[in-house]
C-alpha positions as CSV (number, residue, x, y, z in Angstrom):
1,X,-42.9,-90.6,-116.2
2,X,-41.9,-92.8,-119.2
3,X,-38.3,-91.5,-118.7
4,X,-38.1,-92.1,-115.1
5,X,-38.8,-95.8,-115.5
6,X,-36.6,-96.0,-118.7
7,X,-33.8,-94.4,-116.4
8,X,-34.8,-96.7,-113.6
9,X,-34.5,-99.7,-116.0
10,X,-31.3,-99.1,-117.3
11,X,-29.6,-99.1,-114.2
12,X,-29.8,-102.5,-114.3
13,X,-30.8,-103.6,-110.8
14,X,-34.1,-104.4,-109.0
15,X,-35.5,-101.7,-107.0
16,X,-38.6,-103.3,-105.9
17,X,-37.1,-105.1,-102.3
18,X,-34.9,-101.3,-101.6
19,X,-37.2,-99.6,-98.6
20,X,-37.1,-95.9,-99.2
21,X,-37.5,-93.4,-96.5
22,X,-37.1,-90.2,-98.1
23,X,-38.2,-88.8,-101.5
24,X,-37.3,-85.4,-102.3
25,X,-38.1,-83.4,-105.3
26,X,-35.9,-80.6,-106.4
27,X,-33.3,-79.2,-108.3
28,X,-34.3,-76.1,-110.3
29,X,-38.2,-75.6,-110.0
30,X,-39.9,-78.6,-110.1
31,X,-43.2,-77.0,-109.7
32,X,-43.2,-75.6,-113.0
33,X,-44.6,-79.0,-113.8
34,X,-48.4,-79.8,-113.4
35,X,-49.6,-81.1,-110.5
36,X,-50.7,-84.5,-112.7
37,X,-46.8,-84.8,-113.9
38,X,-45.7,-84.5,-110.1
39,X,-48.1,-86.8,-108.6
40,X,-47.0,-88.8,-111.8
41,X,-43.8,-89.1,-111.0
42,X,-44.2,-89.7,-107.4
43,X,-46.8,-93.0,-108.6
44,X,-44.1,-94.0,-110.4
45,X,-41.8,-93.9,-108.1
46,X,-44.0,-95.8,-105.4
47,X,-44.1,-98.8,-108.4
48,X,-40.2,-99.0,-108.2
49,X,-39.3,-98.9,-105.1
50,X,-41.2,-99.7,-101.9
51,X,-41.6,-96.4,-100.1
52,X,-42.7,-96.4,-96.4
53,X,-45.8,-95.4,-95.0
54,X,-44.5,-92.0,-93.3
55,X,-42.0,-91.5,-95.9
56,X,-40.8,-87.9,-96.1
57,X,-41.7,-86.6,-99.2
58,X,-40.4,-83.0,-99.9
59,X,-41.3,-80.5,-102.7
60,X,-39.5,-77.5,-103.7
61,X,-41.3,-74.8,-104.8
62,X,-40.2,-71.2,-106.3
63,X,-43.2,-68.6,-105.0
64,X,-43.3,-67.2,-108.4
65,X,-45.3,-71.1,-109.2
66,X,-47.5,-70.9,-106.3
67,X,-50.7,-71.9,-106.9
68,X,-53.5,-73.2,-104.3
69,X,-55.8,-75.7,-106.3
70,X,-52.2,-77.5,-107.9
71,X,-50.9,-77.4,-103.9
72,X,-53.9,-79.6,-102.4
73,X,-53.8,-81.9,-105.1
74,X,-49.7,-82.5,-104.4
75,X,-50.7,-82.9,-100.8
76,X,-53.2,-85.4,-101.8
77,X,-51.1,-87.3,-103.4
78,X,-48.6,-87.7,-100.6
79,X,-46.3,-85.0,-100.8
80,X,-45.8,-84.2,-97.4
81,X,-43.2,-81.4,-96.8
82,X,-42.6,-78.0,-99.1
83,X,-39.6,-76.1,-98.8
84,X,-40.6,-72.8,-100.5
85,X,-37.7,-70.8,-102.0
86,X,-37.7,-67.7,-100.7
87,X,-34.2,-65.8,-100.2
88,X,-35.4,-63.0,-98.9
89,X,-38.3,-60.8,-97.6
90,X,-36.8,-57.5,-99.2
91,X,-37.4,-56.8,-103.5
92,X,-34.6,-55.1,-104.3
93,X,-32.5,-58.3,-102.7
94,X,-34.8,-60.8,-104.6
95,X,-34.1,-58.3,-108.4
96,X,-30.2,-58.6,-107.4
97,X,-31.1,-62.5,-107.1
98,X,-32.7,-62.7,-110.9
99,X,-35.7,-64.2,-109.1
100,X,-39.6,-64.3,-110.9
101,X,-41.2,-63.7,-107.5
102,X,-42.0,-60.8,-105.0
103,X,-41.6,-60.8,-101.2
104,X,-45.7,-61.0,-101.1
105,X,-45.9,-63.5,-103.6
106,X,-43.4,-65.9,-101.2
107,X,-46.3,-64.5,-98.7
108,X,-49.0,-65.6,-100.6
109,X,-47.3,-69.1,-101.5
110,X,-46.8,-69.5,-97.6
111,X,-50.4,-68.6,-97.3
112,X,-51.7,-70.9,-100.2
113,X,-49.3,-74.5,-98.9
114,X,-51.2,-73.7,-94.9
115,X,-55.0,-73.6,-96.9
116,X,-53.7,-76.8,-98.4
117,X,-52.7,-78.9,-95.7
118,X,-49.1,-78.6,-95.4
119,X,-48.0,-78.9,-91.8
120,X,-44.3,-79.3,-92.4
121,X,-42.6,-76.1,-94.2
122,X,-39.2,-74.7,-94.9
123,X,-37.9,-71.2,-95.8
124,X,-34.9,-71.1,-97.7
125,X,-33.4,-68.1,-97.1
126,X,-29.8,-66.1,-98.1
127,X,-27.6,-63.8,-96.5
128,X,-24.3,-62.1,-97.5
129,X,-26.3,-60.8,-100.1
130,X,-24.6,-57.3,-102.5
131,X,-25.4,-54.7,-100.6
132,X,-27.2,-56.4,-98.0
133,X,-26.7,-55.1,-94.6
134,X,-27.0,-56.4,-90.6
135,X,-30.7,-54.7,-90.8
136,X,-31.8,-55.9,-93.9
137,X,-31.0,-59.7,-92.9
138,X,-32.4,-59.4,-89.7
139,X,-35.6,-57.8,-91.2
140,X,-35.8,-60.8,-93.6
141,X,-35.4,-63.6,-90.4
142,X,-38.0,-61.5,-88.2
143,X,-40.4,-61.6,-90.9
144,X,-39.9,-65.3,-92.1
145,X,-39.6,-66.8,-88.7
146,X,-42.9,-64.8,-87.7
147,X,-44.8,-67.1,-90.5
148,X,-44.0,-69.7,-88.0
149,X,-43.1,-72.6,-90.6
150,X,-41.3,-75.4,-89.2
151,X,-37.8,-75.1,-90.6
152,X,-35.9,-72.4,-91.5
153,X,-32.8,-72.7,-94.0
154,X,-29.9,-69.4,-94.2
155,X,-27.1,-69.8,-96.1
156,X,-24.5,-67.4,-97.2
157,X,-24.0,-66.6,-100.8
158,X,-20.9,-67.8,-102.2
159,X,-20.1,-66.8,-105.7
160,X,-19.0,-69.6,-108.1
161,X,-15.9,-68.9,-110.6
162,X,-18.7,-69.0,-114.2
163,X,-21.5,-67.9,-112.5
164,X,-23.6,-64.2,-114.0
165,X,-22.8,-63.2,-110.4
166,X,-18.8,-63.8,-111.0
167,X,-19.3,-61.7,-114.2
168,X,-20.9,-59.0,-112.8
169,X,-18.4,-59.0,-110.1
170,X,-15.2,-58.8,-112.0
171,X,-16.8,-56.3,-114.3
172,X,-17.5,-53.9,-111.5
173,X,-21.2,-54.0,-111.9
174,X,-22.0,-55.8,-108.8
175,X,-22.8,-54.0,-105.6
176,X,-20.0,-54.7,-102.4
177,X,-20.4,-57.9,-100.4
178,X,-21.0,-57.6,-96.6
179,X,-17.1,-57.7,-95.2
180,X,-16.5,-60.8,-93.3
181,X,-17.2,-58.7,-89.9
182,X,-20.3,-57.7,-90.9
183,X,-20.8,-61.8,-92.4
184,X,-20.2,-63.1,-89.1
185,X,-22.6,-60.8,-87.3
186,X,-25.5,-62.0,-89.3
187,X,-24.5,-65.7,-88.7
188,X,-24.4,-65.7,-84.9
189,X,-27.5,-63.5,-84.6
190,X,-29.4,-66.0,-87.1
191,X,-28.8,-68.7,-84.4
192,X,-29.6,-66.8,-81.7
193,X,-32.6,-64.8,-83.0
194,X,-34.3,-68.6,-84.1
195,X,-32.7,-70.3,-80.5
196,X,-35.3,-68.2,-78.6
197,X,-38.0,-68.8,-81.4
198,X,-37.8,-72.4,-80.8
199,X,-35.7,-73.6,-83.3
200,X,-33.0,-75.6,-82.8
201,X,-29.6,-75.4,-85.2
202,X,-28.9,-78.8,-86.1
203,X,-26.5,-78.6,-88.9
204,X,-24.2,-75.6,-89.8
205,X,-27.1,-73.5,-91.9
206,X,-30.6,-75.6,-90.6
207,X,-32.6,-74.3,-87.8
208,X,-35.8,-76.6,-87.6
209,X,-38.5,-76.6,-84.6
210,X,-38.4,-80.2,-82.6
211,X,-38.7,-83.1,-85.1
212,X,-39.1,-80.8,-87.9
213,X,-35.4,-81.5,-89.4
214,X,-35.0,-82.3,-92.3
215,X,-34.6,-86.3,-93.0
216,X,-33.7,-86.4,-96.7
217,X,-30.4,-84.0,-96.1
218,X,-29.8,-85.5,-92.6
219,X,-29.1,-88.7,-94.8
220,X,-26.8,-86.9,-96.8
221,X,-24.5,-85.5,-94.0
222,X,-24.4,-88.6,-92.3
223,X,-23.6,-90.6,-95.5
224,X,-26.8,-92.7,-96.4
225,X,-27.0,-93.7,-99.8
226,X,-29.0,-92.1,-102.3
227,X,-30.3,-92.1,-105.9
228,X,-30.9,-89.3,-108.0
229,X,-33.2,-89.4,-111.1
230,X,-33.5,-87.4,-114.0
231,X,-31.2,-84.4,-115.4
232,X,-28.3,-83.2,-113.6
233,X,-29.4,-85.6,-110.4
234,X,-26.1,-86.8,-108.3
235,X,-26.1,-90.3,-106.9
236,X,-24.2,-92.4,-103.9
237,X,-25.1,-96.3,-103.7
238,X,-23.1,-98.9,-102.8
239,X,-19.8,-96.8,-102.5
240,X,-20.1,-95.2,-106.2
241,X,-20.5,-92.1,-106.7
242,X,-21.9,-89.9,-110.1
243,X,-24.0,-87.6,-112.0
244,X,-26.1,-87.5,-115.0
245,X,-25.6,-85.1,-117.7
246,X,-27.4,-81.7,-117.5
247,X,-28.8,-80.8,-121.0
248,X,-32.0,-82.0,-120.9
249,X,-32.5,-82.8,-124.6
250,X,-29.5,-84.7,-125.1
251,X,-31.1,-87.0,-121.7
252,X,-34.3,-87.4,-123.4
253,X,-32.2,-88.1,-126.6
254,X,-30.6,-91.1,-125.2
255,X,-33.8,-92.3,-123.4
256,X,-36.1,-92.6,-126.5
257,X,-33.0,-94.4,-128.5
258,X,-32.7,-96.9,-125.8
259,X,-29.4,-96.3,-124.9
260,X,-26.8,-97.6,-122.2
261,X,-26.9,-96.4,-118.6
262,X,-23.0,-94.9,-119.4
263,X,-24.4,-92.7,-121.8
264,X,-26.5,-90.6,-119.0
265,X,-23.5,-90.6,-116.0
266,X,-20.8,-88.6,-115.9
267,X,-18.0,-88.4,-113.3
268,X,-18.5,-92.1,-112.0
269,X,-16.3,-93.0,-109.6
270,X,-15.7,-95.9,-106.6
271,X,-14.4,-93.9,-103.9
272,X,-11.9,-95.4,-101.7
273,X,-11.9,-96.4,-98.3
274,X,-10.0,-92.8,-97.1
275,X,-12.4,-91.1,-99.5
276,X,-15.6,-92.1,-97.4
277,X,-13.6,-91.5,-94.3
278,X,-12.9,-88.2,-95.2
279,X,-16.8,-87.5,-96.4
280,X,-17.5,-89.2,-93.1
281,X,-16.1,-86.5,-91.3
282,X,-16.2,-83.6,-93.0
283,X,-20.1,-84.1,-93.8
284,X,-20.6,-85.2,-90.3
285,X,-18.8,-82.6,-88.6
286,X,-21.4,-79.9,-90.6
287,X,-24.1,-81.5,-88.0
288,X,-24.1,-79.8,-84.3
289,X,-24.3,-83.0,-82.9
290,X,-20.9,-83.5,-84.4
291,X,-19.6,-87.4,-84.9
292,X,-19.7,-90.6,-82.8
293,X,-16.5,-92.7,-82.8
294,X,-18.7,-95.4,-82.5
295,X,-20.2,-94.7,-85.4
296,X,-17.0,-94.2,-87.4
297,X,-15.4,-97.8,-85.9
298,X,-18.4,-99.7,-86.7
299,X,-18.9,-98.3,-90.4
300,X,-14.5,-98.7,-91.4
301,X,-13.1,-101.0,-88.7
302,X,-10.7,-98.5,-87.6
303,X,-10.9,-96.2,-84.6
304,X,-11.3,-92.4,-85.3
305,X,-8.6,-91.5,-83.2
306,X,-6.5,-94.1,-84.9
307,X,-6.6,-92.1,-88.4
308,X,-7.7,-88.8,-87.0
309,X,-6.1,-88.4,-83.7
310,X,-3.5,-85.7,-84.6
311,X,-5.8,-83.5,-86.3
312,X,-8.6,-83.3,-84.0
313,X,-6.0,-82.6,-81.0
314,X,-4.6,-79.9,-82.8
315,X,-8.3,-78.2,-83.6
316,X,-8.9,-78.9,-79.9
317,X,-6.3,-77.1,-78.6
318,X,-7.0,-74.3,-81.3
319,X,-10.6,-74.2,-79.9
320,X,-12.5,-75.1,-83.2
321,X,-13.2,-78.3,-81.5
322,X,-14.5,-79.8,-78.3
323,X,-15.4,-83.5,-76.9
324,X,-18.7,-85.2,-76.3
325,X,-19.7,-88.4,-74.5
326,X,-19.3,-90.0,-77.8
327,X,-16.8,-88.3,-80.5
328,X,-16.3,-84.7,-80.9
329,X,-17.9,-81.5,-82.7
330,X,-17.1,-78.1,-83.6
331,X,-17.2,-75.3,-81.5
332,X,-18.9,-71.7,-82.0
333,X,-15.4,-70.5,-83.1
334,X,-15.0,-73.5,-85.2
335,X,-18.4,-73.0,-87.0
336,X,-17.5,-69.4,-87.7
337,X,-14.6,-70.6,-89.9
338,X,-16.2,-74.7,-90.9
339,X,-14.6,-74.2,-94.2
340,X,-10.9,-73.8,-93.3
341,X,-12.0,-77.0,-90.1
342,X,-13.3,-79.6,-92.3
343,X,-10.3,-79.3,-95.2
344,X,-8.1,-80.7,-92.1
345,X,-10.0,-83.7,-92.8
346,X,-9.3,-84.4,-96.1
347,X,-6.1,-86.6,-96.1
């Protein structure tokens, strides 16, 4: 908690008047920490900055940390939304993964975060797995979405140049990806297999039951600042954007010797007007309710079509994009290929 203030302190501006809305706790596994260090943190945090009454505050958890007496003192404290890191329901899927926990101990967490209170839950879970085929996936979403949580999060894995994964990979160790056919399949029956389960997509790989999305990330996609504390954490305010250093010792290092704020960024940067257009878009775009030119005139001065016209009539005609009453958003087609949509929008 010491170095959270410290860190909080050396940024050099008062926090005290800046209304938070969201609060979310991740990155790694922050429940390997006590429930006293979280709740801790979260007091801490309520000191600095003036943190509304039905804030969202999100925890994520790994199952393999579950534990029921540490879960109702986090809700107690105010931690009001879990998103439990699952990946799958099948072992051999979760060994491939390197992950500590079982498909019944991601169960039993579920199980233990209900008993405790917790009325607003996500599944993370991850398809395009090595090996993984169409029935193993859709064994994994019948299970989780018969838990019945509240929000449901499937992305595809995407292996990282660096990563054990790309090691593994180039070394021949690593079991065949699904092939891109196969890919697809799993991504438009994920939507409709949680469409008639009551939950809604809202952003290219969110699916959350009515009111149940996800506020903190919303903010992100629809460019809100944000500040990020501690090792590793990325921040947005005010048009700059950066990153703290990772290794953890060398963080606490700097803390204790009272050093300068430059010592724990890394990668700071003012990004330019075309910069936050283009983050505009292609962040917005990931959202099914697409972008409002509205939106976009009232936060540059400049109209969408004015700097954007050209490319979105051109991914209209291709079909990857379509008109609303407002602005525009991608299409089924262009959802099933978002990557090679949104680069269009960087200029």
């Amino acid at each position: 908690m010491r170095a959270l203030s410290r860190e909080i302190q050396l940024q050099g501006r008062n926090y005290s008047d800046v209304t938070v809305d969201t609060v979310f706790f991740g990155g790694g596994t922050p429940t390997v920490l006590t429930a006293g260090e979280l709740s801790g943190i979260l007091d801490t945090l309520r000191v600095r900055f003036r943190i509304q009454e039905d804030a969202e505050i999100s925890l994520e958890m790994n199952p393999g940390t579950a534990d029921g007496e540490k879960l109702r003192v986090l809700k107690r404290a105010g931690f009001n939304r879990l998103s439990i890191g699952v990946q799958s329901m099948q072992d051999k899927e979760l060994k491939i993964l390197g992950r500590i926990h079982s498909a019944e101990q991601a169960r039993e967490a579920y199980r233990l975060a209900r008993e405790a209170g917790f009325d607003n839950i996500n599944l993370d879970l991850m398809s395009g797995l090595p090996g993984q085929t169409f029935q193993d996936w859709s064994r994994t979403l019948e299970q989780a979405a018969g838990w019945k949580p509240e929000h449901i999060s499937a992305y595809s894995l995407i292996i990282e140049p660096g990563t054990p994964f790309a090691a593994l990979r180039e070394a021949g160790k690593l079991a065949p990806l699904p092939d891109e056919e196969t890919e697809r399949e799993m991504y438009r029956f994920t939507e409709d297999f949680l469409s008639k389960r009551g939950f809604a997509r809202y952003e290219i790989s969110n699916y959350a039951k009515p009111g149940r999305e996800c506020r903190h990330n919303t903010g992100y996609w629809t460019g809100h600042a944000y500040l990020g504390l501690g090792t590793g954490a990325a921040s947005y305010v005010d048009g700059v954007r950066w990153s703290n250093i990772s290794n953890p010792d060398e963080y606490m290092k700097i803390l204790c010797a009272g050093g300068e704020i430059a010592a724990l960024q890394k990668d700071v940067r003012r990004l330019s007007a075309e910069e936050r257009m283009e983050e505009f878009m292609f962040l917005g775009l990931r959202m099914t309710g697409g972008v409002r030119a509205e939106d976009f005139s009232g936060r540059f001065g400049k109209e969408m079509e004015e700097v954007y016209g050209s490319v979105m009539c051109r991914q209209i005609g291709q079909g990857v994009l379509e008109r609303t009453d407002g602005g525009v958003r991608l299409t089924a087609r262009g959802i099933d290929v978002s990557n090679y949509v949104l680069a269009d929008y960087l200029l």
